[in-house]
C-alpha positions as CSV (number, residue, x, y, z in Angstrom):
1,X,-10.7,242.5,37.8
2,X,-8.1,245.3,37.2
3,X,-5.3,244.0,38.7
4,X,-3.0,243.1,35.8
5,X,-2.9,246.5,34.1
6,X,-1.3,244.9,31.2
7,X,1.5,242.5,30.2
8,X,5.0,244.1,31.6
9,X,6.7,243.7,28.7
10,X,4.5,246.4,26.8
11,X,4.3,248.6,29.9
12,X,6.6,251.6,29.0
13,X,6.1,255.4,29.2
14,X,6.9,259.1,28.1
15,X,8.2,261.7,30.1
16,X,6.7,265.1,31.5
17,X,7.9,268.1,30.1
18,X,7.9,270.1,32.9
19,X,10.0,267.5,35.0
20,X,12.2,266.9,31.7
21,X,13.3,270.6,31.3
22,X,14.1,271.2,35.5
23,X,16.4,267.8,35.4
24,X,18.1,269.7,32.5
25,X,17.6,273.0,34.4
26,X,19.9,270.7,36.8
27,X,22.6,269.4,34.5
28,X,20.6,266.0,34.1
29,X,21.4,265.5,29.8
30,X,19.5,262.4,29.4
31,X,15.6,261.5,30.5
32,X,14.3,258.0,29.4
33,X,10.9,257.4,28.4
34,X,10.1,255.6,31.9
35,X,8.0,258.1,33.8
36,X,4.3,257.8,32.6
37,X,1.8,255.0,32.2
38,X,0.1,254.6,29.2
39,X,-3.5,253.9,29.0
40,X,-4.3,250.3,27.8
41,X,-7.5,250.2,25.4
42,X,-7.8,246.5,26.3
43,X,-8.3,247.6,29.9
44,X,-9.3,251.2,30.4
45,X,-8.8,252.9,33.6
46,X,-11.5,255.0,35.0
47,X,-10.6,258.1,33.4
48,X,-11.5,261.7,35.6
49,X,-13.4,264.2,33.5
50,X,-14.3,266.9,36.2
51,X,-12.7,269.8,37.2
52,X,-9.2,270.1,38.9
53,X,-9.8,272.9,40.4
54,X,-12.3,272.0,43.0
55,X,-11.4,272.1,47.1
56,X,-12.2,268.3,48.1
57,X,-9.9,266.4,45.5
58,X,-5.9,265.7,45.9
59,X,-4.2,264.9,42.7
60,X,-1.2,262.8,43.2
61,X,1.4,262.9,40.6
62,X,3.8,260.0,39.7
63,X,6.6,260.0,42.0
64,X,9.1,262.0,40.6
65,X,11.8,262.1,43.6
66,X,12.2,258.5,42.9
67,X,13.7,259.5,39.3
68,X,17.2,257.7,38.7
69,X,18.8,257.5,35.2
70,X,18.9,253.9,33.1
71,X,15.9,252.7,35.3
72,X,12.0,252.9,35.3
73,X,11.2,253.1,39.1
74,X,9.2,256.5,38.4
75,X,6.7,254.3,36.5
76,X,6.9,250.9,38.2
77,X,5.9,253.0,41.5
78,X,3.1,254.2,40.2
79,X,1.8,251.5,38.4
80,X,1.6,249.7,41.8
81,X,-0.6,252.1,43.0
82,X,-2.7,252.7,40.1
83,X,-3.0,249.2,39.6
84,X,-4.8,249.0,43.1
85,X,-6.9,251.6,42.8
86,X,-8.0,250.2,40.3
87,X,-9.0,246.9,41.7
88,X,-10.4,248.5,44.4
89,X,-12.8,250.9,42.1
90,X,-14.3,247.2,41.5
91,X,-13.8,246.4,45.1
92,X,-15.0,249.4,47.4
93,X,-14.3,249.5,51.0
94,X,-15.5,252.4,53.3
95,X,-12.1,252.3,55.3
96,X,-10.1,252.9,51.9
97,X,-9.8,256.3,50.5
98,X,-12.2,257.6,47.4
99,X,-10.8,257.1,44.2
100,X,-12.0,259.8,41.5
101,X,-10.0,258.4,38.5
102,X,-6.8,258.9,36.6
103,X,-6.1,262.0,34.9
104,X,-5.5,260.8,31.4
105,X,-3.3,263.2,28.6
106,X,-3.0,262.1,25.3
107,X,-3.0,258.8,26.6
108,X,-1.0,258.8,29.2
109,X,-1.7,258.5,33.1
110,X,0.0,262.0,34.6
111,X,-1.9,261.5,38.2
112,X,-4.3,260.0,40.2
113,X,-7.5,262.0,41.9
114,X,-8.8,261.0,45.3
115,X,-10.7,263.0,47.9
116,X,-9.2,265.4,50.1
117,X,-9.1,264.9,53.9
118,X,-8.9,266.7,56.8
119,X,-5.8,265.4,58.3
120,X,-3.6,262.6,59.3
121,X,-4.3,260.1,62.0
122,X,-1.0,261.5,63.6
123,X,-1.8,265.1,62.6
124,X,-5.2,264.5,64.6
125,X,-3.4,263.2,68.0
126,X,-1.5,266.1,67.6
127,X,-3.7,268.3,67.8
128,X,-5.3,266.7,70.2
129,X,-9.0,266.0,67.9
130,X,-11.5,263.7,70.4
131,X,-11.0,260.5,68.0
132,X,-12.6,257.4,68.8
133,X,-9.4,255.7,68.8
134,X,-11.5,252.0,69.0
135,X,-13.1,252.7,65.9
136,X,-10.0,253.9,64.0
137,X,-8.3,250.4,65.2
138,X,-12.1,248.5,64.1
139,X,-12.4,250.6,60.7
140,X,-8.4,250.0,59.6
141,X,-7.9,246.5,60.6
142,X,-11.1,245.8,58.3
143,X,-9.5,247.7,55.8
144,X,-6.6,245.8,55.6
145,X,-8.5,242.4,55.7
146,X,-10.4,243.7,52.9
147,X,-7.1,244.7,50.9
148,X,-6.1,240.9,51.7
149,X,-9.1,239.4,50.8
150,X,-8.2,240.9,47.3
151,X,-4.9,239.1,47.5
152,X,-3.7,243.3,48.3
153,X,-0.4,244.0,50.9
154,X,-0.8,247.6,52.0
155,X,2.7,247.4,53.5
156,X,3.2,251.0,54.4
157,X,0.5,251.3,57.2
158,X,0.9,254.0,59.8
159,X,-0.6,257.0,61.1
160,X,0.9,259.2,58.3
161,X,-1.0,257.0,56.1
162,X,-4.5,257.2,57.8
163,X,-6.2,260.3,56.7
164,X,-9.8,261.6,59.1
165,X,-12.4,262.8,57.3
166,X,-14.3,265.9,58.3
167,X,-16.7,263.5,61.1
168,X,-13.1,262.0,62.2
169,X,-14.0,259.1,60.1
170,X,-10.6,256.9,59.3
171,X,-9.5,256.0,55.3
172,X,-6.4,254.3,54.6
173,X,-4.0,256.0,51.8
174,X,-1.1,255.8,49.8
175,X,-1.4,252.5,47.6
176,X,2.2,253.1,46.5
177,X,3.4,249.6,47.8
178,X,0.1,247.8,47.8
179,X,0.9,244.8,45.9
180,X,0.1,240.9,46.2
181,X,1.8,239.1,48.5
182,X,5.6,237.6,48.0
183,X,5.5,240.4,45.5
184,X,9.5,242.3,46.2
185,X,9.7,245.5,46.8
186,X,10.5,247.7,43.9
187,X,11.6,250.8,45.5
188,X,9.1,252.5,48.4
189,X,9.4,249.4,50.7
190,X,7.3,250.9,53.9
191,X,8.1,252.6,56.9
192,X,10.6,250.5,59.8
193,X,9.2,252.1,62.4
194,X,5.6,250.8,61.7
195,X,5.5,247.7,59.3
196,X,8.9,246.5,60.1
197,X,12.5,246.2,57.3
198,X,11.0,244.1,54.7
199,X,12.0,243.3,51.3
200,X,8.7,241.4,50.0
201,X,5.2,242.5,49.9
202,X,3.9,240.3,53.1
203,X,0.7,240.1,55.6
204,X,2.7,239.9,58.7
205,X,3.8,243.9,57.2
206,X,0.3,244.8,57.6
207,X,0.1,242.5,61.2
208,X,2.9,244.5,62.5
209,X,1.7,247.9,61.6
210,X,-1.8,247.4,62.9
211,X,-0.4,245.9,66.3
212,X,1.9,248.9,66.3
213,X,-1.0,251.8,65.5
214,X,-3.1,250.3,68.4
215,X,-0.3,250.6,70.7
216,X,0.5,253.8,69.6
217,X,-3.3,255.3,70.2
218,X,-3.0,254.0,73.2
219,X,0.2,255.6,74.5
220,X,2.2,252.6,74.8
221,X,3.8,253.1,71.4
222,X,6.3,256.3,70.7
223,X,8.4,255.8,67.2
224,X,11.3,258.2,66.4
225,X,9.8,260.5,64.2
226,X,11.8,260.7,60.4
């Protein structure tokens, strides 16, 4: 199983051009090497080979807003989600968005391909889409049981975090703090309004937010928007 990448003291990085020359653009004069992961030959990733230019993939990059100098959260971050996407490639659940593979340059992991969905769970009560909200709540929680079954904390679930498929079909998404349990936060550490203020990757995260998407599909539920 995929779950230990590799050993975290030879998990380092390089950093992207493109995001190196605009933090100098800004008057940043020093980028560390902590932005990419490298690719591991004892433990390959599943590398994508097709296009990039086709209309049902997303490509999600490393998160570069998290960038801060004299630390590595860039790469940490996405290692986390990497790292379970690549435990669930192994481990496939219908109610976990499709994972296409890493997009791999000169060894390096510069982002993540998935399928492209039609919109948000919130986007869709929005807009008012005839969901069967019953199913959403039956498809997610077994999801998430699933995720824990793999000894996986999604910690971040919520409606922004629920994509529909084009037959309103519900996938969870966004692995970026989906890490074992008692695991601390490194950065990202969910959203208050729907798993709660925690500090450490926990299943009462995941209890809270499910409790709190089933109340909100059923109108008894209205977070303050960020």
């Amino acid at each position: 199983m995929y779950r230990h990448i590799m050993s975290r003291d030879i998990f380092y990085a390089k950093d992207s051009r493109e995001f190196r020359e605009g933090l100098e653009n800004d008057g940043t004069m020093v980028v560390k090497d902590d932005l990419l992961i490298p690719q591991d030959p004892a433990t390959p990733l599943l590398e994508y080979k097709g296009s990039l230019d086709l209309d049902d993939i997303f490509i999600k990059e490393p998160p570069y807003h998290a960038y801060r100098p004299e630390d590595a959260f860039v790469r940490d971050i996405f290692f986390v989600e990497v790292s379970a996407y690549e435990t669930l490639r192994c481990n496939p659940h219908a109610g976990i968005c499709d994972y296409r593979g890493c997009i791999v340059v000169d060894g390096y992991v510069e982002g993540i391909v998935l399928k492209k969905y039609k919109c948000t769970l919130m986007e869709a009560i929005d807009q008012g889409l005839q969901i069967d909200k019953n199913r959403v709540i039956d498809v997610i929680t077994d999801a998430v049981a699933h995720l824990h079954s793999l000894s996986l904390v999604h910690n971040d679930l919520s409606p922004h975090n629920i994509m529909l498929d084009d037959n309103l079909n519900p996938v969870i998404i966004d692995m970026e703090t989906c890490m074992p349990e008692t695991t601390p936060a490194i950065y990202k550490y969910g959203t208050p309004q729907w798993s709660g203020n925690w500090w450490t990757s926990s299943l009462t995260n995941d209890e809270v937010a499910l409790e709190r998407i089933r109340l909100y599909l059923n109108g008894l539920y209205h977070p303050e928007r960020p």
